[in-house]
C-alpha positions in Angstrom: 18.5 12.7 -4.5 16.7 9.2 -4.8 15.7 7.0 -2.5 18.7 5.1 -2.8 21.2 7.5 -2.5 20.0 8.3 0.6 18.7 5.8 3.6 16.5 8.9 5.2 14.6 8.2 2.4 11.7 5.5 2.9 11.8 2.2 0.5 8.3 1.2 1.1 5.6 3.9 1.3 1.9 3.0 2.2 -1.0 5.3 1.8 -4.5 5.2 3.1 -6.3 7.1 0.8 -9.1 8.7 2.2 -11.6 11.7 2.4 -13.2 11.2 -1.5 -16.8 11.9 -0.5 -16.1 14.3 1.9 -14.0 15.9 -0.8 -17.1 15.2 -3.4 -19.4 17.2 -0.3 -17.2 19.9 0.2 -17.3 20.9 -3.6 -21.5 20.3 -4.2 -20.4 17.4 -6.5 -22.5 14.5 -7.6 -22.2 11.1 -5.9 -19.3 9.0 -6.6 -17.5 12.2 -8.5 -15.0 12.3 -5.1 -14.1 8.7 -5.8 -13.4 9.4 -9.9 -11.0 12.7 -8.5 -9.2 10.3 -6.0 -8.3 7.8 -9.1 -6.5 11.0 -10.9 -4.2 11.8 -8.2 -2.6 8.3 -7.7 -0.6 9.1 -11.6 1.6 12.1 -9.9 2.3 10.2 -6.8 3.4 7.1 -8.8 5.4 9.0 -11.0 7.3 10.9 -8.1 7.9 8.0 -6.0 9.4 6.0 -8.6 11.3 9.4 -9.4 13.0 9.8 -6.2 13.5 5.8 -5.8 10.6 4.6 -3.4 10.8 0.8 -4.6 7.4 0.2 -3.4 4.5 1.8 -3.2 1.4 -0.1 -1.6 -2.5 2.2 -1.5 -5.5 1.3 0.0 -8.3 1.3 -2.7 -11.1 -0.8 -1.0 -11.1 -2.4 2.6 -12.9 -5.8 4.1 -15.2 -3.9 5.1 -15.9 -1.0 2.1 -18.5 -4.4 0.9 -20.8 -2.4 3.7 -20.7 0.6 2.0 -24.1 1.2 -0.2 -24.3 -0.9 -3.2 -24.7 1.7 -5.5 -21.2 2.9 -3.9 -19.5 -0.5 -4.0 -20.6 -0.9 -7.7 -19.2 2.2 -8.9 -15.6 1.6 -6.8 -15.0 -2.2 -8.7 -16.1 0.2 -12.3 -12.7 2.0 -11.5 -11.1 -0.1 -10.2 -11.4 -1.6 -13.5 -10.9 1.3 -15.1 -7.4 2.2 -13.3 -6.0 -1.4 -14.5 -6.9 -1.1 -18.1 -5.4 3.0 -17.9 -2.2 1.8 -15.2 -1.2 -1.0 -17.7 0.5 1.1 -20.4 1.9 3.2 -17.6 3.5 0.2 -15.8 5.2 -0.7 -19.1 6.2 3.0 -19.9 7.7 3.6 -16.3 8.7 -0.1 -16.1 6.7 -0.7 -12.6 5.8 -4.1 -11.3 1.5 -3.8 -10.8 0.1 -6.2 -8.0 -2.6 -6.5 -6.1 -3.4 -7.8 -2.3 -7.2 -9.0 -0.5 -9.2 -11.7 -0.9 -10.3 -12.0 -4.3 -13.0 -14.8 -3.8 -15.6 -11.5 -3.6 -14.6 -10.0 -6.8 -16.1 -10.8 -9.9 -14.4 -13.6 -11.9 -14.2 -10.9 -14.9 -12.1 -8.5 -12.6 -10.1 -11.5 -11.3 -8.9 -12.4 -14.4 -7.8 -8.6 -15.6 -5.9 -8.2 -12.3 -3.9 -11.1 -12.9 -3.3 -10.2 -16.8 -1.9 -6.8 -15.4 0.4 -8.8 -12.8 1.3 -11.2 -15.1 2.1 -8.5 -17.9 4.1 -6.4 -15.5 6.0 -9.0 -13.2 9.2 -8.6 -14.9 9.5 -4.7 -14.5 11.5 -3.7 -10.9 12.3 -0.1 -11.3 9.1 0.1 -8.5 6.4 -2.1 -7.5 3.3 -0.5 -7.1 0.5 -2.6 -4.7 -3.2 -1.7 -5.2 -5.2 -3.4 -1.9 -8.3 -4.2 -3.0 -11.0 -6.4 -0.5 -8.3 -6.5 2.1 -7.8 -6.1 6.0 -4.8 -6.9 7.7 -6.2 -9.1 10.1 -7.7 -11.2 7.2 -4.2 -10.8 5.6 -2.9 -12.1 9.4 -5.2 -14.8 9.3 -4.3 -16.1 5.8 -0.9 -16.5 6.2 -1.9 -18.6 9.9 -4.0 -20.6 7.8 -1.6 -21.4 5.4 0.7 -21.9 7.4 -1.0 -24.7 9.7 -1.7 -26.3 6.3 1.9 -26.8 5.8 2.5 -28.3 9.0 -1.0 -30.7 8.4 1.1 -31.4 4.7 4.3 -32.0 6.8 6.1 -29.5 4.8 7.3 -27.5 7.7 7.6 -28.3 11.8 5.1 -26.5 13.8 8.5 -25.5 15.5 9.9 -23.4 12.1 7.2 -21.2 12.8 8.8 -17.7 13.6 8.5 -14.0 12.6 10.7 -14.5 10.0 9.0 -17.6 7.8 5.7 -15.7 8.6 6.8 -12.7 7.3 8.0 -14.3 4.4 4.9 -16.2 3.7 2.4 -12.8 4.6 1.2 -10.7 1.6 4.4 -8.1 0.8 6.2 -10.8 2.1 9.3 -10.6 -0.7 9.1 -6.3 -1.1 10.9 -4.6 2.2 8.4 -3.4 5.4 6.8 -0.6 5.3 8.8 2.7 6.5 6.2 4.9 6.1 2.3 5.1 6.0 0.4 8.3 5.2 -3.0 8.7 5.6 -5.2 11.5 4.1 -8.4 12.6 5.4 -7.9 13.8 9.0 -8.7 10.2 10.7 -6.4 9.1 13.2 -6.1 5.3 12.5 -4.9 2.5 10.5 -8.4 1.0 9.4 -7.4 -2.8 9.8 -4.4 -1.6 6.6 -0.9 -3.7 6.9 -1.1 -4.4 10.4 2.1 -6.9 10.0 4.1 -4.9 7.4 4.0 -1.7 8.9 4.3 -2.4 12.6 7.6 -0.1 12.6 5.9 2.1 10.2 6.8 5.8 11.0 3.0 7.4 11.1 2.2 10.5 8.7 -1.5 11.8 9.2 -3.1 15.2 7.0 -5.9 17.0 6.9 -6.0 16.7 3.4 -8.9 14.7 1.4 -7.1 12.4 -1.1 -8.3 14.2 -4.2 -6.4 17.3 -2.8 -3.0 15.7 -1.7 -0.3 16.6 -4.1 3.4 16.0 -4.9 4.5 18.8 -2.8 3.4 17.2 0.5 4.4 14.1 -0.9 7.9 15.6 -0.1 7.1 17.0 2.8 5.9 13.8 4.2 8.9 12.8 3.3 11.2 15.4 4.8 9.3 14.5 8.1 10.6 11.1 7.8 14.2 11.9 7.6 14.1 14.1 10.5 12.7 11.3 12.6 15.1 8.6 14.2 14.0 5.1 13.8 15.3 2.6 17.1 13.3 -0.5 16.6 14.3 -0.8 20.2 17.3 0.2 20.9 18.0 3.5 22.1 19.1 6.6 20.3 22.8 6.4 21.5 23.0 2.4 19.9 21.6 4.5 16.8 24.4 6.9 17.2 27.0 4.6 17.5 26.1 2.3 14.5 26.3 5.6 12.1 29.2 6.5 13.2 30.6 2.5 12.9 28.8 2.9 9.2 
């Protein structure tokens, strides 16, 4: 059963992907070898979601504030970073998924700037899935962005100050065109959203684990999903309005 075949099913699915060095400590490996298993578990994931009929599919790879990490650290993360567009650009084609990227860029190299745009550029036309790599990016940066832009256009007289409303911003905010986010997983056993898609996910249903990224499989994949479908989702109303507008449906 896909995705689309049945609404329990989440459309957008987020994942904060986190616990590599712990993962790399646990199992007396070198530095930076957590971070180099982390990038081979995002393939499966891919696959499946696009499988069952997730239509996005938006991970956390490196924060605002991951440029604090040691440099040695932050040097090896943009190496595979660069290394997972060059390997996810043949996949993309093969599985027909749209590659994109969110964060402010003005930090990255210019050489790394220009590959993430050839993959987005080589991939735009594919929409079996979209799959979102963050990369340099905080959702109150992201917030802040789209405020900024947005009081540009009013300066440009391209919009009234009074047009501003959750919708146009929502429109204008990174994600802005893929549908929110209905569920966000984190791995690692932390209890928080680390500053990741504070706008797109504020109806998010929450899935937390114990489990270091490099661990997490497909099977609890599914299982986060089954946890999903058992929850109700009100966005305000209450349960017997839910009710009533499945049994209208």
């Amino acid at each position: 059963m896909t995705a689309s075949e049945d609404n329990h099913l989440p459309k957008h699915v987020a994942i904060i992907m986190d616990g590599n060095n712990r993962f790399a400590k646990k199992k007396q490996l070198q530095k930076g070898d957590g971070h180099r298993e982390g990038k081979n578990v995002l393939d499966p994931i891919v696959e499946h979601c696009r499988k069952v009929g997730v239509q996005a599919l938006t991970v956390f790879a490196f924060s605002s504030e991951n440029w604090n990490r040691p440099q040695y650290e932050v040097d090896l993360l943009m190496k595979l970073l660069e290394e997972t567009i060059h390997e996810q650009i043949p996949r993309m084609e093969k599985f027909e998924i749209a590659l994109r990227f969110i964060g402010d860029r003005s930090r990255l190299s210019p050489e790394l700037r220009e590959l993430m745009l050839h993959a987005e550029q080589r991939t735009a036309k594919f929409s079996n899935m979209t799959l979102t790599i963050a990369v340099s990016y905080g959702g109150m940066w992201d917030i802040t962005d789209t405020a900024r832009k947005l009081a540009q256009q009013v300066k440009d007289r391209k919009i009234d100050v009074n047009q501003i409303n959750t919708e146009l911003f929502a429109q204008q905010i990174s994600l802005g065109d893929l549908p929110p986010v209905d569920l966000l997983i984190r791995t690692g056993g932390d209890y928080r959203l680390s500053n990741f898609l504070l706008w797109q996910a504020a109806y998010a249903e929450l899935y937390f684990t114990q489990t270091l990224w490099p661990e997490f499989t497909v099977q609890e994949l599914d299982h986060a999903f089954n946890i999903f479908s058992g929850r109700e989702r009100r966005f305000g109303k209450t349960s017997e309005q839910i009710q009533q507008e499945h049994i209208e449906n």
